[in-house]
N, C-alpha and C positions, 0 to 999 in steps of 0.2 A: 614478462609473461602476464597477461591478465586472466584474471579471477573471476569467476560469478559469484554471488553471494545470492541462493536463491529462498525464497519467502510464497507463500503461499497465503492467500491472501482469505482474512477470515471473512469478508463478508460474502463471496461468491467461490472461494479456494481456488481461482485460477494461479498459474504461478508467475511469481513476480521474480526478473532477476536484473541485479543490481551489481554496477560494478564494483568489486570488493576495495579496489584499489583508492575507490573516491570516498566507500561508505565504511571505510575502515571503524571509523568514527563518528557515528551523527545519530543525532536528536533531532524528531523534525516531521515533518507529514511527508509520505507517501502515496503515488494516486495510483491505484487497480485500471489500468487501461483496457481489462474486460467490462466489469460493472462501473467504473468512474467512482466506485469507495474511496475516501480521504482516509489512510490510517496513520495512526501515529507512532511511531518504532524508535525504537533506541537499542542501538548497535554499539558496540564496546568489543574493541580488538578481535574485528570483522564477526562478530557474533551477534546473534538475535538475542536480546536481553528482553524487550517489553515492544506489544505489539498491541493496539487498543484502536479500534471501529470511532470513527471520528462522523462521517457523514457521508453522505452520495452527494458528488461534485453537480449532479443535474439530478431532476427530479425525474419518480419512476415514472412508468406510461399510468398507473393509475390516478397519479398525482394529478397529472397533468390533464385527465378528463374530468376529477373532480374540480378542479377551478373553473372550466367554463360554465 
């Protein structure tokens, strides 16, 4: 039977779900496939322990007009 393991993702809150089965256990970045947020979570016997905003995998649109 598989499991979700769902997260909510702090930099935009879209939600994120993962399968419980793989993330039973992991340390380790995860990517927001709404906003492309990099976070960093650490899961311990399929639980949310620690969840900390790392970086945006691309830059935002405003970024991206101030460089030219």
């Amino acid at each position: 039977m598989r499991h979700e393991l769902k997260l909510n993702c702090i930099s935009c809150g879209h939600s994120i779900s993962l399968d419980e089965n793989v993330y039973v256990d992991y340390e380790g970045p995860i990517k927001c496939n709404a906003c492309s947020a990099i976070l960093n979570v650490k899961i311990e016997d399929g639980k949310l322990r620690a969840m900390d905003f790392v970086r945006l995998s691309k830059p935002s649109l405003e970024d991206s007009f101030m460089r030219r």
